[in-house]
N, C-alpha and C positions, 0 to 999 in steps of 0.2 A: 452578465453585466457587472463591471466592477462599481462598489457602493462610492459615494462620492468623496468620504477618504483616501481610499486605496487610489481612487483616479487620480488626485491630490498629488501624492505623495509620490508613487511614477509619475506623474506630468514632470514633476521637481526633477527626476533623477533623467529624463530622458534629455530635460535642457541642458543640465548640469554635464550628461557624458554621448550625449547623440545616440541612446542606445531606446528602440522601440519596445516599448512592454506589452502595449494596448492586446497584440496577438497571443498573448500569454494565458492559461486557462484562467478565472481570478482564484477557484481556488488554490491554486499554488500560489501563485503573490502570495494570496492571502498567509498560508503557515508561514510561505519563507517571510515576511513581513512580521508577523508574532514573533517567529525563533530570532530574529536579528532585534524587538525591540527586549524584549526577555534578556539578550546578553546585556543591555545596555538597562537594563532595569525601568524603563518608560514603559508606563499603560495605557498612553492619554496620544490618539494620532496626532492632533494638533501639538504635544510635545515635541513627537518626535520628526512630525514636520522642520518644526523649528532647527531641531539640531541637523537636518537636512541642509539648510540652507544655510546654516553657521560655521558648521566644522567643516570644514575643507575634505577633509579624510572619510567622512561620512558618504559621501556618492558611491565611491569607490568599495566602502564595505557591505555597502547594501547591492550593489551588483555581483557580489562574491557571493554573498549569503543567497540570492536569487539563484544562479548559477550554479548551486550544490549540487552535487549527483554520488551517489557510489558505486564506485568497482573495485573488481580486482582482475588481477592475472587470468585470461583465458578462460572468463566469465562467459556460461553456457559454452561446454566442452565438445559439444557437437559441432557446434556452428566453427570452430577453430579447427578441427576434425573436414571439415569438409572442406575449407581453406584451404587445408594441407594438401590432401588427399586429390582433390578436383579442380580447385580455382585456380591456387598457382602452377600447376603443371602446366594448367591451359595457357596459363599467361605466360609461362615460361617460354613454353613449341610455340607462339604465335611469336613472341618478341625475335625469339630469337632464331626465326625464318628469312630477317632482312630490316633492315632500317636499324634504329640504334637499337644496343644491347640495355637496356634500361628498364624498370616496373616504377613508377610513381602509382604513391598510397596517397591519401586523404583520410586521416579520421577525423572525422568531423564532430564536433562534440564532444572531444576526447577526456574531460573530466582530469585527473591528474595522470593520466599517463597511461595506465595499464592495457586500454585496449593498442594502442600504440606500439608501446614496446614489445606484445603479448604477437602482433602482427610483424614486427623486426625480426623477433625470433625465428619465427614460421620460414620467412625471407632467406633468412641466413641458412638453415637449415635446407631449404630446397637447394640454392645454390650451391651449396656444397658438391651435389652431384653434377655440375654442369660444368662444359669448359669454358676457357676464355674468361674476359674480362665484364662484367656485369655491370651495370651504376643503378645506387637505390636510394630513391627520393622518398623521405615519408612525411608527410607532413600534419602534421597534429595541433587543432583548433581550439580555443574554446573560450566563453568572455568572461572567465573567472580567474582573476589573476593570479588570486593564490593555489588554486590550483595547478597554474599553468607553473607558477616559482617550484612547487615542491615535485611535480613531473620532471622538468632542467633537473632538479637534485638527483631524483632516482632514488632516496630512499625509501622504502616499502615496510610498512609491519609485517608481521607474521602472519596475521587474516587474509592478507592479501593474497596469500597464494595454496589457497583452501585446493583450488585444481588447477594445479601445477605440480607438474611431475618432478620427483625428486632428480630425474637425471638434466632435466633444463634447470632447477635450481643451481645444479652442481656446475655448468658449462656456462651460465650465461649471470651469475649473479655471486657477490661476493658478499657472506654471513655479514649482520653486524649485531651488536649489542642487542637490539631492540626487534631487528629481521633481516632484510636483506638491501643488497645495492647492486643499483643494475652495472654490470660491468664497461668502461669505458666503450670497446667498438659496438655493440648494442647502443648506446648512448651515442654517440656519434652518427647513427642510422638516423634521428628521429628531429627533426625542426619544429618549435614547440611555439606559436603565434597566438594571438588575440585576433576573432574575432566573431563577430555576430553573424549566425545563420540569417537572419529576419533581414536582414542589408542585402536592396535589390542593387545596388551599388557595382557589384561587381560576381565573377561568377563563382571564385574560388579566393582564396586569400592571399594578400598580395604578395606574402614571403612566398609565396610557390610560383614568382614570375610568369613565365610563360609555360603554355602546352597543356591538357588534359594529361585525366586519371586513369588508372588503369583500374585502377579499384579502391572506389569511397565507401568508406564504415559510419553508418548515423543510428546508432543502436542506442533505442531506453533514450533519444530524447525527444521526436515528435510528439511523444504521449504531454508534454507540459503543452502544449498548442494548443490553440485551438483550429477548429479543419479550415480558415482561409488561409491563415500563414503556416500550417501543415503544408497544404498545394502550391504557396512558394517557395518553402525550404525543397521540395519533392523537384520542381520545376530549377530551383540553384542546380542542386544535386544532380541531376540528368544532363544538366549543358553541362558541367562538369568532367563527365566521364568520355573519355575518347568510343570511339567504336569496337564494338566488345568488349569493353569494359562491365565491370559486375558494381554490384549495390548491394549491399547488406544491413537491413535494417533492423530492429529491435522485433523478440518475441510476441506483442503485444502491437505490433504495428504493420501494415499490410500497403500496396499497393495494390487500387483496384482502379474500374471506369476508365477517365481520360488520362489519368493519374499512370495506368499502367501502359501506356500507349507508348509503344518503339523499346518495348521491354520483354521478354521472355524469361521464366521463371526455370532456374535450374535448381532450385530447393524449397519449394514455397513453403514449406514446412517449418522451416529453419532462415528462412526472408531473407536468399539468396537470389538475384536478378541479374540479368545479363543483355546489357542495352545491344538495341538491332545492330548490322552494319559489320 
């Protein structure tokens, strides 16, 4: 139960931007909450109430600072490994049996970009061996804006690509000063949107127009939920995905019960699922 500040203080930000917190664990509000008045040097909630409701610019950074996550490039090397090796071959002999030549991605949750791009790669790379003419839709979400600005940029530190192979460095990203940048047709693969998982509004996001996924990535962020809006992000997620389509969720996050219902697990190990049909 969030204390009667912290309620306060998102009640403010959710009039202010239509974004739901309530489903949020509180202790995470709670740090991301400290760390963003800490920048701002306020100790006093009722302060920083105040400057909620004052500055204009203030909603906006406190759904950024909420919104924080980190990654990098082909975070947990297995699970991209089994991508390669298993899930897109599948996707690949199924698509292209009949009907359009096409894969649509969803990373959901995508942080500034890396799970994204890290999945473009993988794409491009299967394709390679296939004939004909391919189309690849990716589309990558998330309600942190500044995140989503330096994901569009593409540039990356040097941390970031702790496992990442030197020969995709070399083919897919060009050096800079500081680390590296994703190379423009990589960059061109990926559609980078706002929005909120917790939004029963609609099923997927609306830059992805029409049609299901072939395979949605929500890896490391159910863990901030808690388990009612866990089982409606779980419930977005699953209308989402076309038939046979796959689900890849985060090390620490599980589908079980009604939850795993019209799902078969093809790596439960590594929270690889493959919806019925």
């Amino acid at each position: 139960m969030m204390n009667p500040d912290l309620e306060d203080i998102f009640a403010e930000l959710e009039q202010a931007r239509g974004i739901a917190f309530h489903g949020y664990r509180p202790g995470t509000l709670q740090r991301r909450l400290s760390f963003r008045m800490g920048q701002l040097g306020i100790r006093d909630s009722a302060a920083y109430l105040h400057k909620l409701r004052t500055d204009p610019a203030e909603p906006d950074r406190l759904v950024d600072a909420v919104g924080v996550r980190v990654s990098h490039f082909f975070r947990d090397a297995i699970v991209f490994e089994n991508l390669a090796g298993s899930v897109l071959p599948r996707l690949i002999e199924r698509r292209g049996r009949g009907g359009p030549r096409e894969i649509r991605v969803w990373s959901a949750g995508c942080a500034s970009g890396e799970e994204a791009y890290s999945v473009a790669i993988l794409i491009h790379q299967a394709l390679q061996k296939e004939a004909g003419d391919w189309r690849v839709f990716i589309f990558a979400s998330d309600m942190n804006g500044e995140a989503l600005r330096q994901a569009e940029r593409g540039d990356f530190s040097r941390e970031k690509f702790e496992e990442t192979k030197l020969g995709v460095l070399d083919r897919y990203f060009d050096p800079t000063a500081t680390g590296f940048r994703v190379k423009p047709f990589v960059r061109e693969m990926v559609q980078f949107c706002r929005d909120d998982l917790t939004s029963a509004e609609r099923t997927a996001p609306s830059e992805s127009i029409f049609g299901t996924f072939d395979l949605v990535l929500c890896r490391n962020v159910l863990i901030y939920f808690q388990p009612e809006p866990q089982a409606g992000i779980l419930c977005r997620l699953r209308r989402s995905l076309g038939p046979g389509g796959f689900l890849v969720l985060g090390s620490s996050e599980d589908l079980s019960g009604q939850l795993a219902e019209g799902f078969v697990p093809v790596d439960r190990p590594n929270r690889i699922w493959r919806k019925v049909g």
